[in-house]
C-alpha positions as CSV (number, residue, x, y, z in Angstrom):
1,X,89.1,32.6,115.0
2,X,92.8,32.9,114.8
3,X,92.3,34.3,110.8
4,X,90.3,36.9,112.3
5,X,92.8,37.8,114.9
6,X,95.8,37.8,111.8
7,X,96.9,41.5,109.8
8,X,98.3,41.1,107.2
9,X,101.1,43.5,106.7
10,X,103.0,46.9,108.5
11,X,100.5,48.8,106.2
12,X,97.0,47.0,108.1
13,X,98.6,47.1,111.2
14,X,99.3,50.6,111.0
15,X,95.7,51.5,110.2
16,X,94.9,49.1,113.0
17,X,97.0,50.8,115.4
18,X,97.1,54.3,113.9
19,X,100.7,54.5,113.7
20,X,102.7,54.9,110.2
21,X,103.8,52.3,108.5
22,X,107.9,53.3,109.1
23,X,106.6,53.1,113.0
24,X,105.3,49.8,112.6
25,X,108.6,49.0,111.1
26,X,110.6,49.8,113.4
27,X,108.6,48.6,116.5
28,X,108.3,45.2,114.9
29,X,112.5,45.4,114.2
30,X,113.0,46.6,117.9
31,X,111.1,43.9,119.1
32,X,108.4,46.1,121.1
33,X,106.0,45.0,118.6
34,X,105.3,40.8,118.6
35,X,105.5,39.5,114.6
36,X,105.5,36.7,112.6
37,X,107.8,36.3,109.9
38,X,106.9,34.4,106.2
39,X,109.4,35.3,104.0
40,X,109.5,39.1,103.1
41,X,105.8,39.5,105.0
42,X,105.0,39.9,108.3
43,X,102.3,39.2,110.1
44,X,100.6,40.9,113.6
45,X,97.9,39.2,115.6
46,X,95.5,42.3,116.7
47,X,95.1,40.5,120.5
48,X,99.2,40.9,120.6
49,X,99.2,44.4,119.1
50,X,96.1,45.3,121.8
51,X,98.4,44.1,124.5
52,X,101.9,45.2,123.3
53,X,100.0,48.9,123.6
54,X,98.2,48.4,126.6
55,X,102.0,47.6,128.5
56,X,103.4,50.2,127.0
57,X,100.6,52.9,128.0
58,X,100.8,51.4,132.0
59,X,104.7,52.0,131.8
């Protein structure tokens, strides 16, 4: 379950989210987007993504 919940990379989560990849970027360096850091790659968890928008949308 938690593999299925993983992305890979700004470039999948910004076709999961439909932002660009520089937005991704920078949410993920502001800290308004939850990430896990390996290294050089990151890594989103859609459910986390899902939420981070759903808080920002009711704010």
């Amino acid at each position: 379950m938690l593999q299925q919940d993983l992305i890979a990379g700004a470039k999948m989560a910004a076709e999961y989210t439909g932002l660009t990849e520089r937005q991704i970027y920078h949410m993920a360096e502001d800290g308004r987007l939850p990430v896990i850091r390996k290294g050089k790659r990151l890594f989103f968890r859609k459910s986390e993504l899902e939420a981070a928008f759903r808080s920002e949308v009711a704010a």
